[in-house]
CHARMM-style PDB file with segment names, atoms N, HN, CA, C and O in Angstrom:
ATOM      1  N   UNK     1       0.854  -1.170   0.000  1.00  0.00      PROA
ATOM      2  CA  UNK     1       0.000   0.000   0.000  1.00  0.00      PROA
ATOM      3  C   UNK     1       0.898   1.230   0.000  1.00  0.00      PROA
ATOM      4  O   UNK     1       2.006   1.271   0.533  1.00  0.00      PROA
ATOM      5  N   UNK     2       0.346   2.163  -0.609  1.00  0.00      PROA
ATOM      6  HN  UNK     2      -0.555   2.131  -1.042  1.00  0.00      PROA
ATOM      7  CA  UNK     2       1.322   3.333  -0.782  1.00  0.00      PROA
ATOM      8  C   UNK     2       0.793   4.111   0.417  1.00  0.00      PROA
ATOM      9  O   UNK     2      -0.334   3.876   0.852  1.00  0.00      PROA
ATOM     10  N   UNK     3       1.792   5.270   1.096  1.00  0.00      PROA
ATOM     11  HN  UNK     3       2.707   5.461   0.742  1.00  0.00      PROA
ATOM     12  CA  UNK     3       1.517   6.169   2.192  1.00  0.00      PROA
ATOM     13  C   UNK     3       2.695   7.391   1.823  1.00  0.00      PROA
ATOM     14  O   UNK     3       3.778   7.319   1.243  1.00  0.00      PROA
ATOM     15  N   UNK     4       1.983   8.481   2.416  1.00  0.00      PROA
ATOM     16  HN  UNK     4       1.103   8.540   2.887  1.00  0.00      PROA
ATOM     17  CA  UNK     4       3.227   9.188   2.417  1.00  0.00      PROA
ATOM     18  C   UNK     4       3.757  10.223   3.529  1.00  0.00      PROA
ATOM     19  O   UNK     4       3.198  11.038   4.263  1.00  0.00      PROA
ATOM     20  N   UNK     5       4.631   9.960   3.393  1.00  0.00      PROA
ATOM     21  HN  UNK     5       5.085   9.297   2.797  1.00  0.00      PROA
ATOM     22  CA  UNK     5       5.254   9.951   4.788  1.00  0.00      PROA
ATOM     23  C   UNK     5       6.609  11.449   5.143  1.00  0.00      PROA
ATOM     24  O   UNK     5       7.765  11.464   4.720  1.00  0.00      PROA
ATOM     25  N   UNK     6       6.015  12.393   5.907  1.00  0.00      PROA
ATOM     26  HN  UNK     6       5.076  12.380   6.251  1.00  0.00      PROA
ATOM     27  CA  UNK     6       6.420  14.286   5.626  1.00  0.00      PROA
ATOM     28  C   UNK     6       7.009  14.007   4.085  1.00  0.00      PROA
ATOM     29  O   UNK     6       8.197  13.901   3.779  1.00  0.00      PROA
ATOM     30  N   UNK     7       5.824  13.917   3.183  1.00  0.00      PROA
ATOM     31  HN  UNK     7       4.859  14.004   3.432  1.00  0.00      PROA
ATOM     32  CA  UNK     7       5.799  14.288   2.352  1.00  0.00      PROA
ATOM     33  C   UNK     7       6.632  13.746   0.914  1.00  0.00      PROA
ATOM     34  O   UNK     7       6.779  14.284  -0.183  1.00  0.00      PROA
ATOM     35  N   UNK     8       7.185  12.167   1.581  1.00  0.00      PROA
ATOM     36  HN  UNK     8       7.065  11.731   2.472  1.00  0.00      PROA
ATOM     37  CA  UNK     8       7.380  11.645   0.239  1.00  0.00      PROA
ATOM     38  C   UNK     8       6.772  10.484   0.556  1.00  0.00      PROA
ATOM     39  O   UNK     8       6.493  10.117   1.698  1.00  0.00      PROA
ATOM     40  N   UNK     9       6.519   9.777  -0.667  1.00  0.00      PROA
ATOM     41  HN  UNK     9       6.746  10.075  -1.595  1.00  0.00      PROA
ATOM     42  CA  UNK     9       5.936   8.676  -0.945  1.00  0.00      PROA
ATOM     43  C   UNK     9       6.647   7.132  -0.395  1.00  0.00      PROA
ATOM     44  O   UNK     9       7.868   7.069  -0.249  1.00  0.00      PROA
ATOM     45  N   UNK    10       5.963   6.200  -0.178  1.00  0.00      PROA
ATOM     46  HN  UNK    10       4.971   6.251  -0.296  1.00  0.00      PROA
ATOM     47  CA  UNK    10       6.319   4.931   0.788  1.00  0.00      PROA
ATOM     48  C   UNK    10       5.561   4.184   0.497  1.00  0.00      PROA
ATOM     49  O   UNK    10       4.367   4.473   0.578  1.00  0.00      PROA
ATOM     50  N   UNK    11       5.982   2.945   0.051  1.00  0.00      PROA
ATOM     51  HN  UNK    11       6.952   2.711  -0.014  1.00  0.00      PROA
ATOM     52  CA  UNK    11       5.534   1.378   0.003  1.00  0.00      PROA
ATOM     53  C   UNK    11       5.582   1.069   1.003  1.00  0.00      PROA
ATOM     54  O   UNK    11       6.589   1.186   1.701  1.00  0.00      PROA
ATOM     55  N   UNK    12       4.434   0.550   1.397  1.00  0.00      PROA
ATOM     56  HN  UNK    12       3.616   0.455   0.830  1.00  0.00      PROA
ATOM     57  CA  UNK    12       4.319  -0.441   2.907  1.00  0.00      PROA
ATOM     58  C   UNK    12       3.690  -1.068   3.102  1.00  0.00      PROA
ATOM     59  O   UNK    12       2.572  -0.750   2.698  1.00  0.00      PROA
ATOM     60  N   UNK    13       3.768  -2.328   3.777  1.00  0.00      PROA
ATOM     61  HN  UNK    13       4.677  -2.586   4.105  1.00  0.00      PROA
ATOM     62  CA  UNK    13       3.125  -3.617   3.753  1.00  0.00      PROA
ATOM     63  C   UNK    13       1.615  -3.247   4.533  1.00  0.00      PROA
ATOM     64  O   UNK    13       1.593  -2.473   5.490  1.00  0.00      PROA
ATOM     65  N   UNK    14       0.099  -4.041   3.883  1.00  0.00      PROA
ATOM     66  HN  UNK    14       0.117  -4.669   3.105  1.00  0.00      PROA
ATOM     67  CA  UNK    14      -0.879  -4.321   4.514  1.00  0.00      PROA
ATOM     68  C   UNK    14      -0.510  -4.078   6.124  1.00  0.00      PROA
ATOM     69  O   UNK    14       0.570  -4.581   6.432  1.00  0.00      PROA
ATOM     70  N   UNK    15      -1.090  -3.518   7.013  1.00  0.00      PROA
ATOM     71  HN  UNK    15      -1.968  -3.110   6.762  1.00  0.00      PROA
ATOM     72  CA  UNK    15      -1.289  -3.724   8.038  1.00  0.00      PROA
ATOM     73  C   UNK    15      -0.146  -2.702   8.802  1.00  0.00      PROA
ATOM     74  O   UNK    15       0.076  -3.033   9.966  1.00  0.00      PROA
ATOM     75  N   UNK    16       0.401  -1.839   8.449  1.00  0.00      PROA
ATOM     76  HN  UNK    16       0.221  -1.569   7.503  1.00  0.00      PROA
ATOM     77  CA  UNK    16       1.558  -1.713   8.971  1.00  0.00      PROA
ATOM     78  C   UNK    16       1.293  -0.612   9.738  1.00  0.00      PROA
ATOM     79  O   UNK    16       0.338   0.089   9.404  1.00  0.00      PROA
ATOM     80  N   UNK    17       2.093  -0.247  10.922  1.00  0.00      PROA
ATOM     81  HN  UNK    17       2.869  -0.817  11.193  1.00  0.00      PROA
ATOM     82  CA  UNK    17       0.880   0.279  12.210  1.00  0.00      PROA
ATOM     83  C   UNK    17       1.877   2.057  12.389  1.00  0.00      PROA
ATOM     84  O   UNK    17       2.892   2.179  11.703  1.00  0.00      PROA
ATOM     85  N   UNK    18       1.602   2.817  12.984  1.00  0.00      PROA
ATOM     86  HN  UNK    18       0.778   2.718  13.542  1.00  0.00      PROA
ATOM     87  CA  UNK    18       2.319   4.290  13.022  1.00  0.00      PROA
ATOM     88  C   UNK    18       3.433   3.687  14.042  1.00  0.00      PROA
ATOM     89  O   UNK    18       4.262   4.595  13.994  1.00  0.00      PROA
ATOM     90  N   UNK    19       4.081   2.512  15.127  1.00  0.00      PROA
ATOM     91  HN  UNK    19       3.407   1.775  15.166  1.00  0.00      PROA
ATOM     92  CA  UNK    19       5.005   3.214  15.268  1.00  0.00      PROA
ATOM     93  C   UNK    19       5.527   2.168  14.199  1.00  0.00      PROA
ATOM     94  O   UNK    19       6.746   2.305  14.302  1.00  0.00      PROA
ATOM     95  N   UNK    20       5.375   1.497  13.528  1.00  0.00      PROA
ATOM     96  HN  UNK    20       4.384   1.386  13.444  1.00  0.00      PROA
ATOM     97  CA  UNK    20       6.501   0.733  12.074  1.00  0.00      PROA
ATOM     98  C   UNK    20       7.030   2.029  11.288  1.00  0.00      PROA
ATOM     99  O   UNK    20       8.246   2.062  11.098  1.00  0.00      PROA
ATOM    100  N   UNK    21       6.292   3.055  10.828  1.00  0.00      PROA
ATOM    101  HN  UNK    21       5.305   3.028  10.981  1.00  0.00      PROA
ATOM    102  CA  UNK    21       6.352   4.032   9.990  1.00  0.00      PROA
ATOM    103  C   UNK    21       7.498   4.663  11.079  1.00  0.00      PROA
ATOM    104  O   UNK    21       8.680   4.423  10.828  1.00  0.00      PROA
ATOM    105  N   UNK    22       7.235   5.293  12.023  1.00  0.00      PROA
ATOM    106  HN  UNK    22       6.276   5.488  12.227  1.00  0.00      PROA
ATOM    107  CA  UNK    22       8.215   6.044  12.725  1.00  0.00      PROA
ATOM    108  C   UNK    22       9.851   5.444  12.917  1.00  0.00      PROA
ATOM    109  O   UNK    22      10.962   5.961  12.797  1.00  0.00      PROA
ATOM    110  N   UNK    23       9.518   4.526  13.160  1.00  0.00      PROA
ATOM    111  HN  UNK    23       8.616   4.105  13.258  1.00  0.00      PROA
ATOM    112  CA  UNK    23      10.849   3.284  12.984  1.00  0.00      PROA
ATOM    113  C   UNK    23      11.679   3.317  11.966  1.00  0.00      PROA
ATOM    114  O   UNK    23      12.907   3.238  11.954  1.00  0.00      PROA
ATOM    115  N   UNK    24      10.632   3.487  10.787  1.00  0.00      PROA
ATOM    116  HN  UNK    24       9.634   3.551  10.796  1.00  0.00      PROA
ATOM    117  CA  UNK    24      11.378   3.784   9.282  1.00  0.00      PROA
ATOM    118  C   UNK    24      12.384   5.149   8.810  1.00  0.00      PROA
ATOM    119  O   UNK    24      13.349   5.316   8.065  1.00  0.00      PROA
ATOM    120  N   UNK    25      11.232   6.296  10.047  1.00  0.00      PROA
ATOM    121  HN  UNK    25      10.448   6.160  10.652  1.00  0.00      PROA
ATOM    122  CA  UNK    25      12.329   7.317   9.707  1.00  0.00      PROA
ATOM    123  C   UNK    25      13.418   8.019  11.195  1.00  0.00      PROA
ATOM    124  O   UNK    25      14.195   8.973  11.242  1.00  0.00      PROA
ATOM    125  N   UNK    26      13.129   7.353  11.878  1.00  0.00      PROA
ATOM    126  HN  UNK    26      12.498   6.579  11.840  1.00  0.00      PROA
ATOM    127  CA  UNK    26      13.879   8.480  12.822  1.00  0.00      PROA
ATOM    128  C   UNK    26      13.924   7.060  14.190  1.00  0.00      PROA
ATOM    129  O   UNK    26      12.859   6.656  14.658  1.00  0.00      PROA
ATOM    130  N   UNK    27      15.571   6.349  14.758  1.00  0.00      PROA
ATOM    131  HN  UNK    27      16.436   6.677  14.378  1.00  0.00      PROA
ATOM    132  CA  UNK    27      15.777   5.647  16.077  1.00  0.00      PROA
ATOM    133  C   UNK    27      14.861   6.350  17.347  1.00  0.00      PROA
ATOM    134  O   UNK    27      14.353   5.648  18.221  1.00  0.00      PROA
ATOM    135  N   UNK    28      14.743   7.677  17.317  1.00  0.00      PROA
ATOM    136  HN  UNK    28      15.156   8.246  16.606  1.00  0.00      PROA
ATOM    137  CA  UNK    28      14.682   8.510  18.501  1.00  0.00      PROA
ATOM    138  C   UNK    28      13.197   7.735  19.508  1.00  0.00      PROA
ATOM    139  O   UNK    28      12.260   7.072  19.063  1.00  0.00      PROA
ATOM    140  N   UNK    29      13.392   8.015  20.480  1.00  0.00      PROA
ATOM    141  HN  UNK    29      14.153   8.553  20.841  1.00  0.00      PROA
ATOM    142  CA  UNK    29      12.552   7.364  21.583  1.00  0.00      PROA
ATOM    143  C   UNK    29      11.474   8.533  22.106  1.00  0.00      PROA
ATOM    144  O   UNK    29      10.348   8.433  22.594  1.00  0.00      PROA
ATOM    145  N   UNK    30      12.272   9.626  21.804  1.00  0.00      PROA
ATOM    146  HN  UNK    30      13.186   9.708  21.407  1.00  0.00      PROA
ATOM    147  CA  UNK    30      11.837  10.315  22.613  1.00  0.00      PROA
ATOM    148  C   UNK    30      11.875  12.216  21.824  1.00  0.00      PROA
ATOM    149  O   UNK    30      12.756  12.711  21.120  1.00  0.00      PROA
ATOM    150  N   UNK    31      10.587  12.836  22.312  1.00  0.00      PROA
ATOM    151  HN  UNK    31       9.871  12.434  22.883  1.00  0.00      PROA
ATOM    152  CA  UNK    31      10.647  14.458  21.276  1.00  0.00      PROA
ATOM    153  C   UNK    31       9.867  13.779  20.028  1.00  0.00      PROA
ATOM    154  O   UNK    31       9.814  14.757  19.281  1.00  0.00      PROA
ATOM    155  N   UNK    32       9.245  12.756  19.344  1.00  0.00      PROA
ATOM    156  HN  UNK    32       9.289  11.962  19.950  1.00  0.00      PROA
ATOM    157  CA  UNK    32       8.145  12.659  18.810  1.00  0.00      PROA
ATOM    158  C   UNK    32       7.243  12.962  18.766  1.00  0.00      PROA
ATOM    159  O   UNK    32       6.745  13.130  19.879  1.00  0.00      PROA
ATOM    160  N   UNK    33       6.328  13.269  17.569  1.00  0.00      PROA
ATOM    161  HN  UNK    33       6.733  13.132  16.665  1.00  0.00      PROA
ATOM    162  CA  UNK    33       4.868  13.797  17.731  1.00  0.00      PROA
ATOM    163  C   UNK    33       4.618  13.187  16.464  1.00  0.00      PROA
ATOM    164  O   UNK    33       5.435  13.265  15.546  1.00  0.00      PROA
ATOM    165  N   UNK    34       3.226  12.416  16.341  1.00  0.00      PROA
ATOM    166  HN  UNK    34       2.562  12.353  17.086  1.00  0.00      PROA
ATOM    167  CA  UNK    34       3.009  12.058  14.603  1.00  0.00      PROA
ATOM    168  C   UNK    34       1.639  12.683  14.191  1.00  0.00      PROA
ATOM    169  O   UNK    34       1.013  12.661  15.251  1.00  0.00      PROA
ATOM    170  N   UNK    35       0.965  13.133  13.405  1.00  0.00      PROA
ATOM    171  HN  UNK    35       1.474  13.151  12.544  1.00  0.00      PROA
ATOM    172  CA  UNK    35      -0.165  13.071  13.009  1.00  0.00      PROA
ATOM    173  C   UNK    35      -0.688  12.157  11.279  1.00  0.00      PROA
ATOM    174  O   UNK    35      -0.101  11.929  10.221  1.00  0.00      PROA
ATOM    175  N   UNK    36      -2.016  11.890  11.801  1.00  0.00      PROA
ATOM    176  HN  UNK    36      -2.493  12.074  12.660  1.00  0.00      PROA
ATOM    177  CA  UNK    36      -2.348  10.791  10.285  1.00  0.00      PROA
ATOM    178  C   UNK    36      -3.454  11.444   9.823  1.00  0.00      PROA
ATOM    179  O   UNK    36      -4.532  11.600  10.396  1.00  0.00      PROA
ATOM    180  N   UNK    37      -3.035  11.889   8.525  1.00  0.00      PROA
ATOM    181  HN  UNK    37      -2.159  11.763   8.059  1.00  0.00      PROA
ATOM    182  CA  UNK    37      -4.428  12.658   7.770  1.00  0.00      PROA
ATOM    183  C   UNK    37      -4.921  14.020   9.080  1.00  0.00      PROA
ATOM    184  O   UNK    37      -6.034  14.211   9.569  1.00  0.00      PROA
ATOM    185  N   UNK    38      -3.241  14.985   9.415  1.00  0.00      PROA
ATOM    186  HN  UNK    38      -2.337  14.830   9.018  1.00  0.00      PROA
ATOM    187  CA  UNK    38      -3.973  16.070  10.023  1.00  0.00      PROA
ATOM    188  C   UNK    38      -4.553  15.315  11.289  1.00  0.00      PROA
ATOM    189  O   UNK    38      -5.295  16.092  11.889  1.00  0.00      PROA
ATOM    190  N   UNK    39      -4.489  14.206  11.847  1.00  0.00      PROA
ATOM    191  HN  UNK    39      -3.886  13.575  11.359  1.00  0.00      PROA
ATOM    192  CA  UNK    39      -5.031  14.381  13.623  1.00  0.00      PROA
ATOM    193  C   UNK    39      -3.804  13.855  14.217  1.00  0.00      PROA
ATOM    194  O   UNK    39      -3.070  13.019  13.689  1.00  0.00      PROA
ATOM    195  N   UNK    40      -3.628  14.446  15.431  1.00  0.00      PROA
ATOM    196  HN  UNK    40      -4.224  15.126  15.860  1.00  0.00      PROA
ATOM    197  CA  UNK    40      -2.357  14.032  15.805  1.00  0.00      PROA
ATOM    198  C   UNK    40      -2.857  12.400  16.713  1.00  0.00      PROA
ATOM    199  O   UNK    40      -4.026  12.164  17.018  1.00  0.00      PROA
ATOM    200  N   UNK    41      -1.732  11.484  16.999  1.00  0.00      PROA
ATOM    201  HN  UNK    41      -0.782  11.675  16.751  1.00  0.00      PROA
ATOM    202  CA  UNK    41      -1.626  10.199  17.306  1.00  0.00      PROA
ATOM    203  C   UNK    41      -0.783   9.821  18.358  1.00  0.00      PROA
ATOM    204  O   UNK    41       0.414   9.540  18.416  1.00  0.00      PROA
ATOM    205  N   UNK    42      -2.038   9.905  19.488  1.00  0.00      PROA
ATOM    206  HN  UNK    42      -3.010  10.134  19.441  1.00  0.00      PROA
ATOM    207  CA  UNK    42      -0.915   9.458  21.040  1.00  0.00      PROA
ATOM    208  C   UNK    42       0.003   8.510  21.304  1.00  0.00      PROA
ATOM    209  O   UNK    42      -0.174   7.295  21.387  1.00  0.00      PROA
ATOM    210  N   UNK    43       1.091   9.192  21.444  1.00  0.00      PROA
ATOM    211  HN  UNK    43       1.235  10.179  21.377  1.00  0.00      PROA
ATOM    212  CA  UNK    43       2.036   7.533  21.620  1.00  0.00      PROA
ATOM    213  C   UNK    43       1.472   6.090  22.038  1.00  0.00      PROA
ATOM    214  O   UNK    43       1.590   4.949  21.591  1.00  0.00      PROA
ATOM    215  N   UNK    44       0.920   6.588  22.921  1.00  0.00      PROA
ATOM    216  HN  UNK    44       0.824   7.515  23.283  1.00  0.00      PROA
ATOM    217  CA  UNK    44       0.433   5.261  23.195  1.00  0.00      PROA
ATOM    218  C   UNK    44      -0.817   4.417  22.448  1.00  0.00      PROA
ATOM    219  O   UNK    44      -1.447   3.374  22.622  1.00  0.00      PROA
ATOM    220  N   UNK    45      -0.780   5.222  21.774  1.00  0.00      PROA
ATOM    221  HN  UNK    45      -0.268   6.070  21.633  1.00  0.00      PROA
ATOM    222  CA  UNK    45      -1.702   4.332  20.341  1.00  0.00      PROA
ATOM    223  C   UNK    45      -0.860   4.154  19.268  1.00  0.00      PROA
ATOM    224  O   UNK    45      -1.320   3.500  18.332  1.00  0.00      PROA
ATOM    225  N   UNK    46       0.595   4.702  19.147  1.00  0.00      PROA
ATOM    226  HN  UNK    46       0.969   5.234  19.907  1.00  0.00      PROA
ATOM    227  CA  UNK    46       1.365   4.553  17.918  1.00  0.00      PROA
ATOM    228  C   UNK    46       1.380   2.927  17.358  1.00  0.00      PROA
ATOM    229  O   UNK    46       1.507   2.584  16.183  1.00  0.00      PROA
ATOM    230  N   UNK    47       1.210   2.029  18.553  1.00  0.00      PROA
ATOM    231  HN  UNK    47       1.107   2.308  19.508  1.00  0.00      PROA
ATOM    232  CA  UNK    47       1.308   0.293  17.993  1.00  0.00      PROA
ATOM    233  C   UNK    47       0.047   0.105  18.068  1.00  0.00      PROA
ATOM    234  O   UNK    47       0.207   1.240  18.517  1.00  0.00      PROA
ATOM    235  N   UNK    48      -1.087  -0.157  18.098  1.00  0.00      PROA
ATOM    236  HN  UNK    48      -1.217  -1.079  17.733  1.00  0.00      PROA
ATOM    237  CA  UNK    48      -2.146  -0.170  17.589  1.00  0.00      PROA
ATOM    238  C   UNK    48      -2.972   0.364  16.837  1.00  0.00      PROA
ATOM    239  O   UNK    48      -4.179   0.129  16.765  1.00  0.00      PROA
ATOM    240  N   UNK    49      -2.171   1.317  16.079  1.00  0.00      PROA
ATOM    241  HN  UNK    49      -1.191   1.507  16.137  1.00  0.00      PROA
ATOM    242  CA  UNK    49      -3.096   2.326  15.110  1.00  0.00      PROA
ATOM    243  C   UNK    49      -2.244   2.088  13.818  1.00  0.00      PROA
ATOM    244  O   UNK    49      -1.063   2.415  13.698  1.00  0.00      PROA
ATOM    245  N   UNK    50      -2.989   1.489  12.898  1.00  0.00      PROA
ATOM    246  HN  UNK    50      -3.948   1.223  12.995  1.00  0.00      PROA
ATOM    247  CA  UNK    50      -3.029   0.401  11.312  1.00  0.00      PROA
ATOM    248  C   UNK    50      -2.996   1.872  10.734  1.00  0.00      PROA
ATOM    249  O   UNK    50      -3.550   2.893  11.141  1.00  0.00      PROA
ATOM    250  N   UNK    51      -1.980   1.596   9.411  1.00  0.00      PROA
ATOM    251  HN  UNK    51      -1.530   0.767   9.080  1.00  0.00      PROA
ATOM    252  CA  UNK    51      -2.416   2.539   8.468  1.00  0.00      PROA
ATOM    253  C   UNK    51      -3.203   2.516   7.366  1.00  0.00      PROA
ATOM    254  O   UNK    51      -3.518   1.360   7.083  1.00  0.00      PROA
ATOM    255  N   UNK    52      -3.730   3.487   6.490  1.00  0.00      PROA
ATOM    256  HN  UNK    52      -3.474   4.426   6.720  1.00  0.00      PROA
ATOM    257  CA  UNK    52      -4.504   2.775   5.562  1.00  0.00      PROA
ATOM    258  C   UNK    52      -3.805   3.084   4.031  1.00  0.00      PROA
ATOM    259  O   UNK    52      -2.696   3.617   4.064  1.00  0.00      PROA
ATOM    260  N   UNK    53      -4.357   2.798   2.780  1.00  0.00      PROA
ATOM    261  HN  UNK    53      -5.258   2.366   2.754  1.00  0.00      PROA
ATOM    262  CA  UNK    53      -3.587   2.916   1.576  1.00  0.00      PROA
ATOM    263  C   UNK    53      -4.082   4.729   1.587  1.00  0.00      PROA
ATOM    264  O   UNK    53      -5.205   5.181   1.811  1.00  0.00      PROA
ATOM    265  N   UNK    54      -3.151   5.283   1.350  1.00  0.00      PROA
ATOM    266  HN  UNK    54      -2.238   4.916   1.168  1.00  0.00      PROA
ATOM    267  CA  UNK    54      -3.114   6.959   0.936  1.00  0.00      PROA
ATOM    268  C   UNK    54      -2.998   7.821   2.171  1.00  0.00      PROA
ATOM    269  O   UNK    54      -3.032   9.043   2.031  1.00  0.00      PROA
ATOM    270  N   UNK    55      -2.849   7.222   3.507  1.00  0.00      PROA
ATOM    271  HN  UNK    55      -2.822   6.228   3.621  1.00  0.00      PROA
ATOM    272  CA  UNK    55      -2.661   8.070   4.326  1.00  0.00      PROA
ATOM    273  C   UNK    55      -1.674   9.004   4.220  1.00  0.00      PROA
ATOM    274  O   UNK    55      -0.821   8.545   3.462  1.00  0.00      PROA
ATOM    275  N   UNK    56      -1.279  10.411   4.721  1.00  0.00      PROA
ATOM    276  HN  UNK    56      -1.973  10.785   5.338  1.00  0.00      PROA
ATOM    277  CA  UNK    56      -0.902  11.094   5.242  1.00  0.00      PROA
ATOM    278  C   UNK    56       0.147  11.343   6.567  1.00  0.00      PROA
ATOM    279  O   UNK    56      -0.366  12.044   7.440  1.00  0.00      PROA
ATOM    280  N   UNK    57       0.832  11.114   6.708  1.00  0.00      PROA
ATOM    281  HN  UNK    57       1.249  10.545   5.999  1.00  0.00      PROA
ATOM    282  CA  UNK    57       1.907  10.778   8.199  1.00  0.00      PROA
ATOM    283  C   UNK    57       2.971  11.977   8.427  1.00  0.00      PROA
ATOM    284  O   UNK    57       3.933  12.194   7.690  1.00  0.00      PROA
ATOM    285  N   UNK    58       2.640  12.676   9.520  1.00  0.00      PROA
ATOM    286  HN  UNK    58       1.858  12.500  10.118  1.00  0.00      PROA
ATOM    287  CA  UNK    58       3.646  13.591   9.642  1.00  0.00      PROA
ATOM    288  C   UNK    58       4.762  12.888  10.957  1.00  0.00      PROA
ATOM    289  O   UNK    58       4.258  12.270  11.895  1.00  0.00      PROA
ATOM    290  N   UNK    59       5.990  13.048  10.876  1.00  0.00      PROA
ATOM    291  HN  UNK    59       6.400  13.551  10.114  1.00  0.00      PROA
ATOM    292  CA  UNK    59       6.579  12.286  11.483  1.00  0.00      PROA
ATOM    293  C   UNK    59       7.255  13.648  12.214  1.00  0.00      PROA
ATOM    294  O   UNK    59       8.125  13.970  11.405  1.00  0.00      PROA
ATOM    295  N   UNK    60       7.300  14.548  13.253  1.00  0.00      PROA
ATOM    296  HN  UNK    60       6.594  14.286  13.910  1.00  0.00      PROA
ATOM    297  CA  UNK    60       7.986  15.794  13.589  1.00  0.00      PROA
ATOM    298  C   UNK    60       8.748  15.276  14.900  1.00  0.00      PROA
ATOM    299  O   UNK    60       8.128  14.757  15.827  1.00  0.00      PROA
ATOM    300  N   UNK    61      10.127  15.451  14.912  1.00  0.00      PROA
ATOM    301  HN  UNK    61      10.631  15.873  14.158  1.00  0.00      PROA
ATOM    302  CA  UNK    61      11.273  15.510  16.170  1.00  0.00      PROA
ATOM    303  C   UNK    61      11.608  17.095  16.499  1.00  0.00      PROA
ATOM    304  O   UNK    61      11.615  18.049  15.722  1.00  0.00      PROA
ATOM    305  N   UNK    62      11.915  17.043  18.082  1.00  0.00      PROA
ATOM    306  HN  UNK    62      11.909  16.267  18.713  1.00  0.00      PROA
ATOM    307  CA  UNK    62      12.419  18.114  18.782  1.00  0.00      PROA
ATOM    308  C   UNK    62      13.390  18.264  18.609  1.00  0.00      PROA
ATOM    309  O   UNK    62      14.023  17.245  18.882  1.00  0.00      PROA
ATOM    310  N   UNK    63      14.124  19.216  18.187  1.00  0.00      PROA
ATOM    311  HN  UNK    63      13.610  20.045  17.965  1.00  0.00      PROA
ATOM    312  CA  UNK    63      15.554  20.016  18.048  1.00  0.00      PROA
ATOM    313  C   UNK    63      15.993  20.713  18.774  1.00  0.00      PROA
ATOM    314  O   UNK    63      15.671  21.900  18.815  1.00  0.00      PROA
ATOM    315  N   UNK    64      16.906  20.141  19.601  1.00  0.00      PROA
ATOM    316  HN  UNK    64      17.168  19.176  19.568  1.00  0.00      PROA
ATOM    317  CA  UNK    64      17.199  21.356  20.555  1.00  0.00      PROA
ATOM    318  C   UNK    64      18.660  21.882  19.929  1.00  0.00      PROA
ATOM    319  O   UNK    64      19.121  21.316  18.938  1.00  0.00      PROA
ATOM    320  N   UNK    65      19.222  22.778  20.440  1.00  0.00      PROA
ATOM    321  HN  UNK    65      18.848  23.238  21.245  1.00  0.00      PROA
ATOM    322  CA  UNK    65      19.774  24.068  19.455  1.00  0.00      PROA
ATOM    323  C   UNK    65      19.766  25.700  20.544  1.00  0.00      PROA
ATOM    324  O   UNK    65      19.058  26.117  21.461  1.00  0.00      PROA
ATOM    325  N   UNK    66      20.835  26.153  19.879  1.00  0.00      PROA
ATOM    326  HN  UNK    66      21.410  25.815  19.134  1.00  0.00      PROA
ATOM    327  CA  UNK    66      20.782  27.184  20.692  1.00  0.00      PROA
ATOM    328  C   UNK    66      20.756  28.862  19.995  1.00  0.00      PROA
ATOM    329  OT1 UNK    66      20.707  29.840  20.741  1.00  0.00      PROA
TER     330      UNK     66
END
């Protein structure tokens, strides 16, 4: 199923859940935020929440910086 993911495009298997997607782009544990199709997605739903074909996935990390 295709998805796309901040804004480029991604093959990904049936079933594949928001934190698989996050996994794909960024190790970090921690300073995550995702939203799917514009609603944002509580961590603690990141492994039980399936994606669907054409979703939308914003994947945003904290930068700290001075």
């Amino acid at each position: 199923m295709n998805v796309t993911i901040n804004g480029a495009a991604h093959e990904v298997p049936q079933g594949t859940t928001v934190a698989q997607a996050v996994r794909r782009l960024t190790p970090a544990t921690a300073g995550v935020a995702v939203a799917v199709n514009d609603e944002v997605v509580s961590r603690g739903s990141w492994e039980s929440t399936p994606l669907a074909d054409r979703d939308r996935i914003e994947v945003l990390t904290a930068v700290q910086g001075g």
